[in-house]
C-alpha positions as CSV (number, residue, x, y, z in Angstrom):
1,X,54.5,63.5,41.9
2,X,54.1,62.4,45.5
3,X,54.8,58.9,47.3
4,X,54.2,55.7,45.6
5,X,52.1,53.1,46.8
6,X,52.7,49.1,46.4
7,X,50.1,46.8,47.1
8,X,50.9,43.5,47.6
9,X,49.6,39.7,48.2
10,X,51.0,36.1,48.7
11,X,51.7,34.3,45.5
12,X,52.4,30.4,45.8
13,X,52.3,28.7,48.9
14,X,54.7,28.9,52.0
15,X,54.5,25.2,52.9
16,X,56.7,22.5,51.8
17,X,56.4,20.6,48.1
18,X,57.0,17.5,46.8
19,X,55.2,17.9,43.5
20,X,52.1,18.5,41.9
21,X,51.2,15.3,42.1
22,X,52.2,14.6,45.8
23,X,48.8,13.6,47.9
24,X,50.1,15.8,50.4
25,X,53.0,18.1,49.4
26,X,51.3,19.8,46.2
27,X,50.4,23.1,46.6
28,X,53.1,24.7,44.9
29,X,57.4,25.2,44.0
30,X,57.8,28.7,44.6
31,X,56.6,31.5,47.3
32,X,56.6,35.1,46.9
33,X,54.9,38.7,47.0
34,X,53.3,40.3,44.2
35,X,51.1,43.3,43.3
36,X,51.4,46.6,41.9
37,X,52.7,50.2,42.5
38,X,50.7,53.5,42.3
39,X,51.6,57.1,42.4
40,X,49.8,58.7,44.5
41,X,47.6,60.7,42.3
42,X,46.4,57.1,40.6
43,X,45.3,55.4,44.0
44,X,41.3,56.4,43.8
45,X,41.3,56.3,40.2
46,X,42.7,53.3,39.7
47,X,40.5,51.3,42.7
48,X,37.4,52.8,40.7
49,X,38.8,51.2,37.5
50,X,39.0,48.1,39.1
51,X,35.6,48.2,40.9
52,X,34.2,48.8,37.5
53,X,35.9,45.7,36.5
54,X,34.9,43.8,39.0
55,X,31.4,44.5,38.3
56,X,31.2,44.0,34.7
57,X,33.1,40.4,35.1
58,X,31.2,39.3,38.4
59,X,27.9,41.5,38.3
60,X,25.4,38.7,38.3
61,X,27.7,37.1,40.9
62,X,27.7,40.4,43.3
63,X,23.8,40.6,42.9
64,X,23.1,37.3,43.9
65,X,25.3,38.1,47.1
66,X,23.5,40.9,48.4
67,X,26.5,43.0,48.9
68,X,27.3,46.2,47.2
69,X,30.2,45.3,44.9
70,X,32.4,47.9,46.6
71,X,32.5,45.0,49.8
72,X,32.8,42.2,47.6
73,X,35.8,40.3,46.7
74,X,36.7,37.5,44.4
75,X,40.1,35.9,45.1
76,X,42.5,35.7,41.9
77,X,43.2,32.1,42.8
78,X,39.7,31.3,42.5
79,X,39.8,33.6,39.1
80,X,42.8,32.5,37.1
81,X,42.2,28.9,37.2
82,X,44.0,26.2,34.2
83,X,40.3,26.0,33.5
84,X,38.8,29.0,33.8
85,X,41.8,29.9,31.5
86,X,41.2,27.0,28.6
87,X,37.4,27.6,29.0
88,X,36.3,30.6,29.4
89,X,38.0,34.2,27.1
90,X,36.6,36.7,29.5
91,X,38.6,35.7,32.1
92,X,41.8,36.1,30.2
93,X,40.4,39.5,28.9
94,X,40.0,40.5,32.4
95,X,43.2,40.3,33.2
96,X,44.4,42.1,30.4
97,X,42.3,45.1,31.2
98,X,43.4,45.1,34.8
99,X,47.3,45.4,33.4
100,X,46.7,47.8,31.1
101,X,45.1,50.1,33.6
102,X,48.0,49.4,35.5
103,X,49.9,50.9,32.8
104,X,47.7,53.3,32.1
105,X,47.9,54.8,35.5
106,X,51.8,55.2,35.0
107,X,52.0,51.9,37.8
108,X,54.1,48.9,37.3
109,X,53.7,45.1,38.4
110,X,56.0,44.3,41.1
111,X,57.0,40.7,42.7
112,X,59.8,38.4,44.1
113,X,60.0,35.2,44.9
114,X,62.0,32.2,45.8
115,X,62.0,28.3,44.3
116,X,61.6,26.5,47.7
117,X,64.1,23.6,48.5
118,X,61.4,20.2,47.8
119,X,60.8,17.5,50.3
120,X,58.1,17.1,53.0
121,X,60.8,18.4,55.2
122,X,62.7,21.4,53.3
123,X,63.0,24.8,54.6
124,X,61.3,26.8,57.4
125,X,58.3,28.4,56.2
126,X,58.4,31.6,58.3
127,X,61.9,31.6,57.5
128,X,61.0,32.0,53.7
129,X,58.5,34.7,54.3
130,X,60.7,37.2,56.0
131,X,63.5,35.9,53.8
132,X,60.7,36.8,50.7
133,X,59.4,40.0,52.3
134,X,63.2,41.2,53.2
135,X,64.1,40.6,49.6
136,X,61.2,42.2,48.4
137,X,61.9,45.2,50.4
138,X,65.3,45.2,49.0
139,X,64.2,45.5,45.6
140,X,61.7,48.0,46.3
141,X,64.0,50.1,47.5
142,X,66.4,49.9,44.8
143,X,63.0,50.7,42.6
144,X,62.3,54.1,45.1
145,X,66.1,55.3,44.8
146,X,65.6,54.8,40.5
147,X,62.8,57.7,40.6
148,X,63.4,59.7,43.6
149,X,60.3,58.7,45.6
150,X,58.8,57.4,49.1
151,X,56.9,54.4,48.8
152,X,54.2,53.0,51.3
153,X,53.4,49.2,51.7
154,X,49.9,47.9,51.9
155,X,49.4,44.2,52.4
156,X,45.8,42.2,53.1
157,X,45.4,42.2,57.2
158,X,45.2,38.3,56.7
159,X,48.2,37.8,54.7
160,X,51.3,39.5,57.4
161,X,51.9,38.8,60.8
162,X,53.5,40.4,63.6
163,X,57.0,39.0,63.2
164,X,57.0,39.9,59.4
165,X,56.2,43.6,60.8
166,X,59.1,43.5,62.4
167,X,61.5,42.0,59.4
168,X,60.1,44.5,57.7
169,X,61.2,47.1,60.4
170,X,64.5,45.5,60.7
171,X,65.0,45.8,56.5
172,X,63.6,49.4,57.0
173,X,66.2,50.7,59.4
174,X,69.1,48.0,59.2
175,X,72.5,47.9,58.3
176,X,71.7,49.0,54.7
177,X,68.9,51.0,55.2
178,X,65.3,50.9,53.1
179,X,65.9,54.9,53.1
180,X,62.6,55.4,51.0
181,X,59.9,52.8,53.1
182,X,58.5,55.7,54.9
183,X,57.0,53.6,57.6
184,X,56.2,49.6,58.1
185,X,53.3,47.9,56.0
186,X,50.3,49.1,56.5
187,X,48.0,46.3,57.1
188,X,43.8,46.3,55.7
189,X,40.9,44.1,55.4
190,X,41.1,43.2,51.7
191,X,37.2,43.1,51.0
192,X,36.8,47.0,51.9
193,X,40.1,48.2,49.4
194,X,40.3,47.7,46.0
195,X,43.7,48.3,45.1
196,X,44.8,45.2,47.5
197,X,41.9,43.1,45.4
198,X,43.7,44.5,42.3
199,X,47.0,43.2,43.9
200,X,45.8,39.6,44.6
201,X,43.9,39.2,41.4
202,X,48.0,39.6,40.1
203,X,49.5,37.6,42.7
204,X,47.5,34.9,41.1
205,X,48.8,35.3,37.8
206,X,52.4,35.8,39.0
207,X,52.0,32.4,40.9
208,X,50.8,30.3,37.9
209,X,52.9,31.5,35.7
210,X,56.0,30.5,37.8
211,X,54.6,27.2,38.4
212,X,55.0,27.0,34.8
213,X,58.2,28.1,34.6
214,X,59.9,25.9,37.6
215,X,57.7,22.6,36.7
216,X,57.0,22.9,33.0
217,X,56.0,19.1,32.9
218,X,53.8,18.9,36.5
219,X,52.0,22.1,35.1
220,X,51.7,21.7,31.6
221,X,48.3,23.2,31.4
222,X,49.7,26.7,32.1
223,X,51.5,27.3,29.3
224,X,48.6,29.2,28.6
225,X,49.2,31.5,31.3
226,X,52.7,31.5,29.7
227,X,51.3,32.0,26.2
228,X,48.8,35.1,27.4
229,X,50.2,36.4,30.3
230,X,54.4,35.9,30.5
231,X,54.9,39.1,27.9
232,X,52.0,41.4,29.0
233,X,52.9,40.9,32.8
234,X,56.8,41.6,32.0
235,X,56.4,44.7,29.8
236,X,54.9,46.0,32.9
237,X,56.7,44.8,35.7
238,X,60.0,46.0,37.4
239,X,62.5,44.7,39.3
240,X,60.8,41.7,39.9
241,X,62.6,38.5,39.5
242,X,62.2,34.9,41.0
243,X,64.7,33.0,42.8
244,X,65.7,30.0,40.8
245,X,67.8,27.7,43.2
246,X,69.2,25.3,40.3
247,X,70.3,28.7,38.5
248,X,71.9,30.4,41.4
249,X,73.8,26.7,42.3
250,X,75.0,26.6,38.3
251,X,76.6,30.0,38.5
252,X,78.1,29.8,42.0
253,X,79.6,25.8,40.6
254,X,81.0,27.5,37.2
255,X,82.5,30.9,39.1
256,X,84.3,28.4,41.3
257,X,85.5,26.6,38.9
258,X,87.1,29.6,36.8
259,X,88.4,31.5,39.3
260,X,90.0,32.0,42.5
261,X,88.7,35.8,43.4
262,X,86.5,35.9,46.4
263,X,85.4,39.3,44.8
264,X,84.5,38.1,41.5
265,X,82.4,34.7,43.2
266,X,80.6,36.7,45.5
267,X,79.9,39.4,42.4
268,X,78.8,36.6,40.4
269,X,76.6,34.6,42.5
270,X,74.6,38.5,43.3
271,X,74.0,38.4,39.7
272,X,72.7,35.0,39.8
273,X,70.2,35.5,42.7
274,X,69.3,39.6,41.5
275,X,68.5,39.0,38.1
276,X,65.3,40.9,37.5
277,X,63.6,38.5,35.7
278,X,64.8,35.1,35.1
279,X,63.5,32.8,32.6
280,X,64.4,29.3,31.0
């Protein structure tokens, strides 16, 4: 069966939030990684799946460029847009055919984030990315030990940096090693690799549809994300899960309550922040 593969991209943003409606602090409540994972014998198969859909969404779009679509990129953000989604069917069915082929090539979806503390001043953002990317590895790993394979990371050149390498290094050969990460990311231009495009265009949908879920009222024009996407995305994905910090603080505040076992508070407050996919 070989080594997996995971591709993955930023979903969210990394700076601090207010709210949605903040002139300033607005981008978005949570931060993660997101993408998908391959076995090996699905990697070029897969990226010519994609390119085919990429052409038969964007065609006229790739002509007018001049490029040949195999270096040409759309961005999921600029994709899976509250408008684009209330607007316009294809875009939806597009994302529906990329999952499926993501099924179909015996992959899964993959992501985890974190609900970022809110204020103009809260948190460290390249705190949270290792803390993300550590996490992420963590969960990967426990992923790789489930069906007895190596797994490769691939992330967009633009999207790591040099000190994330080395978290990811650190997480790889730590104190609990990442026995199955069989070397640090790999890191590529995104425009020349399809798989990575395939990874974004998820990214994008992972990010909207947690913007849902953390700010149901600032977002209320996602639910259609929520409505299309939550189901499909989940009967696909694995260990993926999403940081929820009002959860994780309700469980911790209850344990303490009910008990005086170090053992059982710590045991319960893993549970609170390991839950593979948490939902209101």
């Amino acid at each position: 069966m070989g080594m997996h593969f995971v591709y993955l991209d930023e979903f969210g943003h990394v700076g601090p939030f207010v709210s949605r409606f903040d002139p300033k602090y607005k981008d978005s409540p949570v931060f993660g990684l997101a993408g998908i994972i391959l076995p090996e014998a699905a990697i070029r198969p897969f990226a010519t799946k994609f390119l085919q859909l990429k052409e038969y969404m964007f065609g006229a779009e790739i002509q007018r460029s001049g490029r040949i679509s195999s270096l040409w990129e759309k961005h999921g953000t600029n994709i899976f847009t509250e408008n684009a989604m209330a607007k316009y069917p294809e875009v939806r069915r597009g994302g529906f055919r990329l999952i499926n082929y993501i099924r179909n090539s015996g992959g899964h979806i993959f992501y985890y984030g974190r609900e970022k503390i809110v204020g103009p001043d809260g948190g460290n953002p390249n705190g949270l990315y290792k803390t993300v990317l550590g996490h992420a590895i963590r969960q990967l790993e426990n992923y790789a030990e489930n069906v007895d394979r190596g797994y490769i990371i691939v992330v967009d050149e633009h999207s790591a940096r040099k000190e994330l390498l080395v978290t990811a290094v650190k997480t790889m050969y730590g104190h609990t090693p990442a026995r199955h990460l069989v070397s640090p990311p790999f890191e590529v231009e995104s425009y020349v690799n399809q798989n990575v495009q395939a990874a974004d265009w998820i990214a994008a949908i992972v990010g909207q549809l947690w913007r849902y879920q953390l700010r149901p009222d600032e977002y209320r024009g996602h639910e259609l994300f929520d409505r299309y996407f939550w189901t499909r995305i989940h009967q696909v994905a694995t260990h993926s899960t999403v940081w929820r910090r009002r959860f994780a603080q309700t469980v911790a505040a209850e344990v303490i309550v009910h008990t005086e076992s170090e053992t059982a508070l710590a045991a319960a407050f893993k549970t609170a922040v390991e839950l593979k996919v948490v939902r209101s």
